[in-house]
N, CA, C and O atoms as CSV, one atom per row, in Angstrom:
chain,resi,resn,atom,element,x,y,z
A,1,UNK,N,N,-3.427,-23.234,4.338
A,1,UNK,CA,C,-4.373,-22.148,4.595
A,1,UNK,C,C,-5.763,-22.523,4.082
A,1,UNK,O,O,-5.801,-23.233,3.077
A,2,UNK,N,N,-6.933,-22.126,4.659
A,2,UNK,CA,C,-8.448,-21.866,4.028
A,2,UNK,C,C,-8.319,-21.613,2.600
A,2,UNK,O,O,-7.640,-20.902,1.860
A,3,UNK,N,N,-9.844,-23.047,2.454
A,3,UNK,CA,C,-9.571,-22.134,0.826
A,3,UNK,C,C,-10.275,-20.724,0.281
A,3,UNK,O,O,-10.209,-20.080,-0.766
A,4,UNK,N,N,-11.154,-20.551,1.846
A,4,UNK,CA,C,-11.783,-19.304,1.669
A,4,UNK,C,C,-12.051,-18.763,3.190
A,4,UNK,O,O,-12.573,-19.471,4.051
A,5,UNK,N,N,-11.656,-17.517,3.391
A,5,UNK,CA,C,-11.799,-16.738,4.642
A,5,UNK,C,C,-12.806,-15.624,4.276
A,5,UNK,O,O,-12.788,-14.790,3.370
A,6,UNK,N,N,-13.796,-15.905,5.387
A,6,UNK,CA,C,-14.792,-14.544,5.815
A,6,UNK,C,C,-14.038,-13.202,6.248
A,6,UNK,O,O,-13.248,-12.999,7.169
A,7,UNK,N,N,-14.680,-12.154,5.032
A,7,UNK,CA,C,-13.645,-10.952,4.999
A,7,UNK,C,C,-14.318,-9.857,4.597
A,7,UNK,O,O,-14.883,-10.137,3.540
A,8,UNK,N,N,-14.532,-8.755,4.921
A,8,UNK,CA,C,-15.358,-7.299,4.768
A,8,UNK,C,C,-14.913,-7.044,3.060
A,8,UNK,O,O,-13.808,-7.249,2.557
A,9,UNK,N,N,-16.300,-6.480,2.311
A,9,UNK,CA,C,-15.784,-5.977,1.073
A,9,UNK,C,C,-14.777,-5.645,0.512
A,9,UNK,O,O,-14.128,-6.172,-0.392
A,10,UNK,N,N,-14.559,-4.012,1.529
A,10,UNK,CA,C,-13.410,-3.643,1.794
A,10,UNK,C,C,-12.256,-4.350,1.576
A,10,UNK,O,O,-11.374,-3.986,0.799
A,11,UNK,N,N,-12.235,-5.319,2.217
A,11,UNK,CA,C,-11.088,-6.121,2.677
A,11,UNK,C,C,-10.765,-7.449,1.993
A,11,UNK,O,O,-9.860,-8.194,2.369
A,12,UNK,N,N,-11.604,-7.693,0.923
A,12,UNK,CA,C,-11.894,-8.257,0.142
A,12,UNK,C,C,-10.883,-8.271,-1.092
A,12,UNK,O,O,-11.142,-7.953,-2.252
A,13,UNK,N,N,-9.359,-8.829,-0.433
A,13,UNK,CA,C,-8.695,-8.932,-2.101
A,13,UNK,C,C,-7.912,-10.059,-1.992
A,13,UNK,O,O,-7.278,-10.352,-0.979
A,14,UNK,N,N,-7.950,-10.858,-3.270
A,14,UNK,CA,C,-6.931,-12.316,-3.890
A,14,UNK,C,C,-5.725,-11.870,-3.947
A,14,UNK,O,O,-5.231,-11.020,-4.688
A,15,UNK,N,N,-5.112,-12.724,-2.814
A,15,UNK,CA,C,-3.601,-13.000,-3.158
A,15,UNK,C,C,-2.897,-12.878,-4.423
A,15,UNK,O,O,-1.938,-12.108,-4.476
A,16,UNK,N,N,-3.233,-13.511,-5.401
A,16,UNK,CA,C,-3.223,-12.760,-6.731
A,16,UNK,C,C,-3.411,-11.755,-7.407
A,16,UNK,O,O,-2.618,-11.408,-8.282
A,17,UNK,N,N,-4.742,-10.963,-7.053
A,17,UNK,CA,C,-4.631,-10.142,-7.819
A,17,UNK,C,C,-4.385,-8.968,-6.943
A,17,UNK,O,O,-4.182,-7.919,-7.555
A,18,UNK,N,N,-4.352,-8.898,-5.347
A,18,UNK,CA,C,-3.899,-7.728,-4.755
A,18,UNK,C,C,-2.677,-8.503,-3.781
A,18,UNK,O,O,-3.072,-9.168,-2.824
A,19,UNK,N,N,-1.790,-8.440,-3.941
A,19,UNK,CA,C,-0.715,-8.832,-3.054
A,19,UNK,C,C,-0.277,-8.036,-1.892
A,19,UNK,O,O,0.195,-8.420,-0.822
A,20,UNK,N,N,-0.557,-6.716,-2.369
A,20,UNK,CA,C,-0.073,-5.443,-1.473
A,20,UNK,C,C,-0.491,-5.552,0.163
A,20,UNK,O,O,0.142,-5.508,1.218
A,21,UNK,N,N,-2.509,-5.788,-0.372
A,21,UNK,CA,C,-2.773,-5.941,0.954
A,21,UNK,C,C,-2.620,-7.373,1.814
A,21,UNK,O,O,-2.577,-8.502,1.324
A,22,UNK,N,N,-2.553,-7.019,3.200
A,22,UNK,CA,C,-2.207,-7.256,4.209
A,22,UNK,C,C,-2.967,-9.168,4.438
A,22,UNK,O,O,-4.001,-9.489,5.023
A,23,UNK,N,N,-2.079,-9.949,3.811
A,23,UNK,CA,C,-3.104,-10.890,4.379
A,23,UNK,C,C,-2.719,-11.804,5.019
A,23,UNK,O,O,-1.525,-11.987,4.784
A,24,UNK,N,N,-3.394,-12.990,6.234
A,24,UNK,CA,C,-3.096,-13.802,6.709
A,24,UNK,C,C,-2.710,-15.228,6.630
A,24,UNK,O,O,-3.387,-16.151,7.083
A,25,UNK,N,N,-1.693,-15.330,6.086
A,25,UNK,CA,C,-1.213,-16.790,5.755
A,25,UNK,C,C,-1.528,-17.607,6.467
A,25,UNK,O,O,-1.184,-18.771,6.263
């Protein structure tokens, strides 16, 4: 995966520290 993806504030959370949200592997 990227080591960094373009992503809205919002939408803006680390695998680490937010797991919950929704992200694209």
């Amino acid at each position: 995966m990227p080591p960094f993806q373009p992503v809205t504030p919002s939408d803006f959370c680390p695998a680490r520290a937010a797991p919950t949200r929704r992200q694209p592997h």
